[in-house]
C-alpha positions as CSV (number, residue, x, y, z in Angstrom):
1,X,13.2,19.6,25.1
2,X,11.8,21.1,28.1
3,X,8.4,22.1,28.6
4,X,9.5,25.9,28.4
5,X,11.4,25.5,25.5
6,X,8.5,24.1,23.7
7,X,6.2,26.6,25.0
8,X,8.8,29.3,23.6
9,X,8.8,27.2,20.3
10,X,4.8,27.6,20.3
11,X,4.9,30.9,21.4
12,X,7.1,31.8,18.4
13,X,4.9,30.2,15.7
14,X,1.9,31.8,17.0
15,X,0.1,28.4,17.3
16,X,-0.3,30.0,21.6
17,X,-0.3,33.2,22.8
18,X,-1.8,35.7,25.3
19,X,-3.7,38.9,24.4
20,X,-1.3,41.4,26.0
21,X,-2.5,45.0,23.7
22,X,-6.1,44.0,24.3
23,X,-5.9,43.7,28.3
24,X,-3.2,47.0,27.8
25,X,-5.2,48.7,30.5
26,X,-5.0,46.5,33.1
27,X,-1.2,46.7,32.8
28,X,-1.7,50.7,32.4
29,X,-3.4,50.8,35.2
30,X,-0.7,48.7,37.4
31,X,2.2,50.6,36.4
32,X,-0.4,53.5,37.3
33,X,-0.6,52.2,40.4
34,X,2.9,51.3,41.4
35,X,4.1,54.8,40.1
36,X,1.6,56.6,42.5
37,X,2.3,54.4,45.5
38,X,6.1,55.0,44.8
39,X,5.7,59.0,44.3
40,X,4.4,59.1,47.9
41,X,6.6,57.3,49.5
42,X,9.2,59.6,48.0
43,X,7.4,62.7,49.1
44,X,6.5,61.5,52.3
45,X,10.1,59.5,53.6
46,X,12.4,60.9,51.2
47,X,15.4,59.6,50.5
48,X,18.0,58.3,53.1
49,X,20.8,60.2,51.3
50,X,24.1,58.9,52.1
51,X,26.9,60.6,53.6
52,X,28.6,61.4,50.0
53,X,25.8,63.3,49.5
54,X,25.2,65.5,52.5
55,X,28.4,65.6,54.2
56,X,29.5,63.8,57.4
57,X,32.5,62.2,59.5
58,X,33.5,58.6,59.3
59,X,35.1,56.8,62.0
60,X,36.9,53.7,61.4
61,X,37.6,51.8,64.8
62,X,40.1,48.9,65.1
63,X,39.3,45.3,65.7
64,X,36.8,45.0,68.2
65,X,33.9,42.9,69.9
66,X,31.3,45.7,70.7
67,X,28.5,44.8,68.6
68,X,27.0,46.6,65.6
69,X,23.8,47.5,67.9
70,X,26.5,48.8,70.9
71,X,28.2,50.9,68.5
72,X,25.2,52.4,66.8
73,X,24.0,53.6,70.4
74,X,27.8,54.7,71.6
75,X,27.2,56.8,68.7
76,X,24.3,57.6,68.8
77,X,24.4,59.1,72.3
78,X,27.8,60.7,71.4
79,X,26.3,63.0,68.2
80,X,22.6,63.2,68.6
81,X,22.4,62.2,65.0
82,X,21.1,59.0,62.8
83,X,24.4,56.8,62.3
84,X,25.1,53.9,60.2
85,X,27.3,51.4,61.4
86,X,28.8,48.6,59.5
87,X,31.0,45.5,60.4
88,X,34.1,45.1,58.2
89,X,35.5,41.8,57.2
90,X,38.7,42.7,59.7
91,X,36.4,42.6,62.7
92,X,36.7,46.5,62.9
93,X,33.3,48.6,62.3
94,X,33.4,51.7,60.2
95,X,30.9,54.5,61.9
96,X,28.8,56.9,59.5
97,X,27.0,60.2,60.8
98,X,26.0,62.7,58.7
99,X,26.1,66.2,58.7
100,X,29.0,66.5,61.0
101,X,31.9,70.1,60.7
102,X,35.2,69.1,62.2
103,X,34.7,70.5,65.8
104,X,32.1,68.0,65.8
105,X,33.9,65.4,64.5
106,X,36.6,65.8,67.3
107,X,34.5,65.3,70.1
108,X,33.0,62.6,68.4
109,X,35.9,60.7,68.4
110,X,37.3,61.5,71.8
111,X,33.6,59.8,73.2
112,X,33.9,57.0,70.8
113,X,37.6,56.8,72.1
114,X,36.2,56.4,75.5
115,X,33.2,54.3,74.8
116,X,35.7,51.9,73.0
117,X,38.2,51.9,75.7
118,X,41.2,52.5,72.4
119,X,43.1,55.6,72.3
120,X,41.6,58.4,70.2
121,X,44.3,58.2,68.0
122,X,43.4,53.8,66.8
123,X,39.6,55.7,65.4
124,X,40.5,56.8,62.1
125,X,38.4,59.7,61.6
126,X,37.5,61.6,57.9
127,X,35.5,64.2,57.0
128,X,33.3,64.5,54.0
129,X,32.0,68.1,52.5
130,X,28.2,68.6,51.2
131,X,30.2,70.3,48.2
132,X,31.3,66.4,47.4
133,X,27.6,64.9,47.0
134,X,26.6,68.0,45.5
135,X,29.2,67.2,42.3
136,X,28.3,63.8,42.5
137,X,24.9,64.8,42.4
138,X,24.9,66.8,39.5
139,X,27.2,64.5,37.2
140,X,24.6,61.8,37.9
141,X,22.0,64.3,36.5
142,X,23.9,64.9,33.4
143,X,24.8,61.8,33.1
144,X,21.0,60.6,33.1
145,X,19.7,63.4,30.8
146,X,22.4,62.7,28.4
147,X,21.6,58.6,28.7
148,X,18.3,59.7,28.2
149,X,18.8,62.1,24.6
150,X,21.3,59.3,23.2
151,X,18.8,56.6,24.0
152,X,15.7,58.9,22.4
153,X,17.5,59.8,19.3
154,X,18.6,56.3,18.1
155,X,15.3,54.5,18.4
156,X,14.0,57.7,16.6
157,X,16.6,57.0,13.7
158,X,16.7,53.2,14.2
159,X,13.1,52.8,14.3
160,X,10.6,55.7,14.8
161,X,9.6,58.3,17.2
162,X,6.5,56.8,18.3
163,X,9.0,53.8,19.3
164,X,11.6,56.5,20.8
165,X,8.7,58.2,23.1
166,X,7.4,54.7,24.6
167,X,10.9,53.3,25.3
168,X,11.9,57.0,27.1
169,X,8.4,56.6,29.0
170,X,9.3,52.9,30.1
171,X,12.6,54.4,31.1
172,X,11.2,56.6,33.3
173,X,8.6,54.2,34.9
174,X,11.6,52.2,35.3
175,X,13.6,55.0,37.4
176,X,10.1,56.4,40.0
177,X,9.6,52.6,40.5
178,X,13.2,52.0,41.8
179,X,13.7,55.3,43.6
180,X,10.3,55.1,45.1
181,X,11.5,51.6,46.3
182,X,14.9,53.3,48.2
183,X,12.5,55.3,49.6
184,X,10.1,53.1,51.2
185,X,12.3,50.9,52.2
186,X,14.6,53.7,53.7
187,X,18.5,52.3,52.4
188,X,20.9,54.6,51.8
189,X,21.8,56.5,48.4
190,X,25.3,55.6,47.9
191,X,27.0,56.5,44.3
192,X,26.8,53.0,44.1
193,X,22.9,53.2,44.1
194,X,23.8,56.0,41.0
195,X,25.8,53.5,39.4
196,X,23.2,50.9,39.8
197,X,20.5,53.6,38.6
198,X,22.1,53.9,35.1
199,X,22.8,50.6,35.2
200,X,19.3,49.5,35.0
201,X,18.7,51.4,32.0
202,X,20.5,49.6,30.1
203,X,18.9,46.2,30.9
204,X,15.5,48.2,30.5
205,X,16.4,49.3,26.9
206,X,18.1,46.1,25.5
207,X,14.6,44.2,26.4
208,X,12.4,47.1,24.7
209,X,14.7,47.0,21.7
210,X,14.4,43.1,21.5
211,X,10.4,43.3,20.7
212,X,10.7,46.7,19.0
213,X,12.9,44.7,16.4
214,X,10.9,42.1,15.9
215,X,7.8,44.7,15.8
216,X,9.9,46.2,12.9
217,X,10.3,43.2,11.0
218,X,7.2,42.1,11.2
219,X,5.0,45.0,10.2
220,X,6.5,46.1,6.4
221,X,4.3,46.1,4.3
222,X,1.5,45.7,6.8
223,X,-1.3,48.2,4.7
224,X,-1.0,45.9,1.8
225,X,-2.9,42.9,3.2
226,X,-6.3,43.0,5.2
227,X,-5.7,39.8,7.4
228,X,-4.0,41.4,10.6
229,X,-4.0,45.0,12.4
230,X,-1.2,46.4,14.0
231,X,-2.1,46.0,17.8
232,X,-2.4,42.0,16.1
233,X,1.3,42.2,15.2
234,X,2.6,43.9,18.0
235,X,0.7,41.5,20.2
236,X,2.5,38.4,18.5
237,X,5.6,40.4,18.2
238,X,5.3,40.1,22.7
239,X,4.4,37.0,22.7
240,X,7.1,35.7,20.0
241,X,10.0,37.3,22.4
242,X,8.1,36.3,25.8
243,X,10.3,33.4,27.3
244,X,13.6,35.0,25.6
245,X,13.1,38.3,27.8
246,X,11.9,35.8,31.0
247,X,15.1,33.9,30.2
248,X,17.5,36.6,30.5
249,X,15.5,39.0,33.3
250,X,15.8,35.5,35.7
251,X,19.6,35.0,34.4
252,X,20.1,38.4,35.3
253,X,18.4,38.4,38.5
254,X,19.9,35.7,40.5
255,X,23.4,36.8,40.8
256,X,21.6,40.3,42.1
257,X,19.5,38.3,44.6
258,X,22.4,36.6,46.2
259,X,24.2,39.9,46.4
260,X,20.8,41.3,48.4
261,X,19.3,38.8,50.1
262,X,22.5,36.6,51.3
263,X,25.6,39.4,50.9
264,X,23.3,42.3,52.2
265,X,20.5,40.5,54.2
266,X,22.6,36.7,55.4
267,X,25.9,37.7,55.7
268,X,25.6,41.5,56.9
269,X,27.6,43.2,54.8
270,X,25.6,46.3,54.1
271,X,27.7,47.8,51.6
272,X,26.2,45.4,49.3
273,X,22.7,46.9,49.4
274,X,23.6,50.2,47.7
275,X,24.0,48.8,44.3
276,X,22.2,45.1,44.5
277,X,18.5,47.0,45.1
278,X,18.8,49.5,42.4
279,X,19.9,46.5,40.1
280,X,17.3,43.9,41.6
281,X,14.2,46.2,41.3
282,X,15.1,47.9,38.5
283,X,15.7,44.6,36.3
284,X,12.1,43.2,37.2
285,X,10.9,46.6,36.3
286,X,12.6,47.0,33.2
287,X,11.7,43.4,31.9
288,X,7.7,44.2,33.4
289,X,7.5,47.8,31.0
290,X,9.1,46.5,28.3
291,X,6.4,44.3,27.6
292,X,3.3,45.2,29.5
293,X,4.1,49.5,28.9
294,X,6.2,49.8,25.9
295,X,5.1,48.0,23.4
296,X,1.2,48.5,23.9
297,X,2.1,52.3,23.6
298,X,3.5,52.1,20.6
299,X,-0.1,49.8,19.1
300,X,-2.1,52.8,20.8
301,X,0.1,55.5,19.1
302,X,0.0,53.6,16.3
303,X,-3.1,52.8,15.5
304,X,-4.2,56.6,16.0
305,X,-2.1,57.1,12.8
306,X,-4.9,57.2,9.3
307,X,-3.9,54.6,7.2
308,X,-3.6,52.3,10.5
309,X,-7.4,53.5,11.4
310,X,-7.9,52.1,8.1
311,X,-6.4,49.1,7.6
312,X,-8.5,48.4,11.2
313,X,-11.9,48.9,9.2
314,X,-10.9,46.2,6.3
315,X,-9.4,43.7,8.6
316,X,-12.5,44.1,11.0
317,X,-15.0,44.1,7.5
318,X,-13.3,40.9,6.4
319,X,-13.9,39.2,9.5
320,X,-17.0,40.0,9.9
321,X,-17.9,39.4,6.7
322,X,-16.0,35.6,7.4
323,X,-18.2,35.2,10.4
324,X,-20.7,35.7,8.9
325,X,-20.2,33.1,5.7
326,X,-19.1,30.5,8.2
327,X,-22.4,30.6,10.4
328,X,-24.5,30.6,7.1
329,X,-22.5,27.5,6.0
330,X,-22.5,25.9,9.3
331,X,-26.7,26.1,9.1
332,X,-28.5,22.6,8.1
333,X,-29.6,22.9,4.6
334,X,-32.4,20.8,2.7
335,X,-36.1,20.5,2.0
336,X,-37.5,23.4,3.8
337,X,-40.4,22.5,5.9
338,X,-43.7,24.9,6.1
339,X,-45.1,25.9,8.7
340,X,-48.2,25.7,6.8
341,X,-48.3,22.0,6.8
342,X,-50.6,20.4,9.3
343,X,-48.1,18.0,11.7
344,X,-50.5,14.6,11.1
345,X,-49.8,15.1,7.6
346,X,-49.3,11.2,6.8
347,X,-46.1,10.2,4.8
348,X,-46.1,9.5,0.7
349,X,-45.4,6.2,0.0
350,X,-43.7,4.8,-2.7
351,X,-44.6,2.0,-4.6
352,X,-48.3,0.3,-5.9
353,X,-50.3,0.7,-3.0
354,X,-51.9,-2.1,-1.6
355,X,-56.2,-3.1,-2.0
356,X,-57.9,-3.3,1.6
357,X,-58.8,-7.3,2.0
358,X,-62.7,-6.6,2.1
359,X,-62.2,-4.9,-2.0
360,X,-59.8,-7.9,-3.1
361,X,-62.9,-11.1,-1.8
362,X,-65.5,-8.8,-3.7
363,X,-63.4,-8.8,-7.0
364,X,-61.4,-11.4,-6.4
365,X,-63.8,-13.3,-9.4
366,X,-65.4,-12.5,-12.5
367,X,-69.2,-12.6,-12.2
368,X,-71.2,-15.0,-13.1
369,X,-74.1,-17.6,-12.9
370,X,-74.2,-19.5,-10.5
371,X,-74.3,-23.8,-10.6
């Protein structure tokens, strides 16, 4: 067995583990951190909306061998606007520029015409209306609102509301992180980056729901002995799960890493980016707050609860009161020695003590006259 299997193996039995509730606000105060960092960068860059979302032309030239960087100036120079250019696998190169009206748009393509040296007529040119990203917009909302009741309203009935609040919480850690990420990073919001949004939350959930069943199981019955709290259960209940959520977060990931880094970043094609960063971030996020953010929220919400208070007291009196016994056991115990007692006191001796040699020649023969 590998050396992870068997540290999963330990890791189940509870003979290792790692103290994740107790050092909760180091982890609070990451996420804390991240989310900040994230919300700035979204009010400060914004989002590079795409052109589904704001409007635009998109022109579609035929097979060419004016570079990416040549076109992005040609149209650059020709609108005055930001452009996206991308290289297609037919050797053509499909031309985005937002927030273009259709007088815009012709003159557009009778430059780009030029600048190519085609006829106007070999750039395919279409037009995309704000009113189109504003529906997509808004069906992503609901979509993500209604995601979000469904998902709040089976852990509620699955497990319990105090479970239902910390997964919708890691959800929504999950979504600044990944949007804040867009937004630093400045690539484009595509409905693909939507689909890869909601995809994420699913990932994020099945992980939370993984300890949160185990957290379940192990914790009936919990008031009714006095040897474990519940920030001690929920703790095993991580660490019992650990490699199994590493396991399929890495599975998960590497497919979405090749799409990035070798599709989007390698080979170029930038279409690839829309969906593979949403998925990429928002897996390593989903798999980070559903250990380190969901599950110590539910011990702290928890253990606010009376009977929990409670059952803290005993199990902390017990093993105090253990402590306590084993250090009084683990003393030396004998004959006491007093302090009293002067320290050249000589040692008793046992056995008939024995006559000093001058006593033994005086007595050593009865008395008597002498000859």
């Amino acid at each position: 067995m590998s050396k992870l299997g068997n540290l999963g193996a330990r890791l189940h039995r509870g003979e290792v583990s790692y103290d994740f509730i107790g050092h909760r606000k180091i982890w609070y105060g990451i996420s804390i951190l991240i989310t900040i960092t994230a919300i700035v960068g979204l009010a400060v860059r914004g989002l590079n909306m795409g052109i589904d979302f704001q409007g635009g032309a998109v022109f579609t030239t035929p097979k060419t061998s004016v570079s990416v960087s040549q076109a992005e100036e040609y149209a650059h120079d020709a609108s005055g606007h930001e452009v996206v250019v991308q290289k297609l696998g037919n050797g053509s190169l499909r031309i985005q520029i937002a927030g273009m009206d259709t007088q815009q748009s012709d003159k557009i393509q009778s430059a780009l015409a030029e600048d190519f040296k085609v006829d106007r007529d070999a750039i395919n040119a279409e037009l995309v209306g704000p009113s189109w990203g504003d529906q997509i917009a808004d069906k992503a909302w609901q979509g993500l609102a209604i995601f979000m009741v469904l998902v709040v309203i089976y852990l509620a009935i699955a497990f319990e509301w105090r479970m239902a609040a910390a997964a919708l919480v890691a959800l929504i850690h999950d979504i600044t992180i990944t949007v804040g990420i867009y937004a630093l990073v400045g690539f484009e919001v595509t409905p693909g980056t939507v689909i890869g949004l909601l995809t994420i939350l699913g990932y994020s959930l099945y992980d939370t729901v993984v300890v949160f069943d185990s957290l379940k199981e192990q914790t009936k019955d919990l008031t009714k002995q006095t040897r474990f709290t519940y920030s001690d259960v929920a703790n095993r209940s991580i660490n019992s799960t650990l490699v199994r959520s590493v396991n399929t977060t890495v599975v998960a990931l590497l497919p979405v890493a090749g799409l990035l880094f070798i599709g989007g970043g390698f080979l170029g094609a930038g279409t690839l980016n829309d969906i593979s960063l949403s998925l990429f971030v928002g897996l390593a996020a989903g798999a980070y707050s559903s250990i380190f953010i969901a599950t110590p929220l539910v011990a702290d919400l928890k253990e606010r609860e009376p009977q929990m208070k409670a059952l803290r007291k005993r199990v902390l009196a017990k093993r105090a009161q253990a402590s306590a016994d084993e250090d009084y056991y683990s003393r030396p115990h004998g004959d006491e020695v007093h302090d009293d007692e002067p320290e050249d006191h000589a040692a008793a001796v046992v056995g008939p003590r024995t006559q000093p040699a001058a006593r033994s020649r005086g007595r050593g023969r009865p008395s008597g006259k002498r000859r």
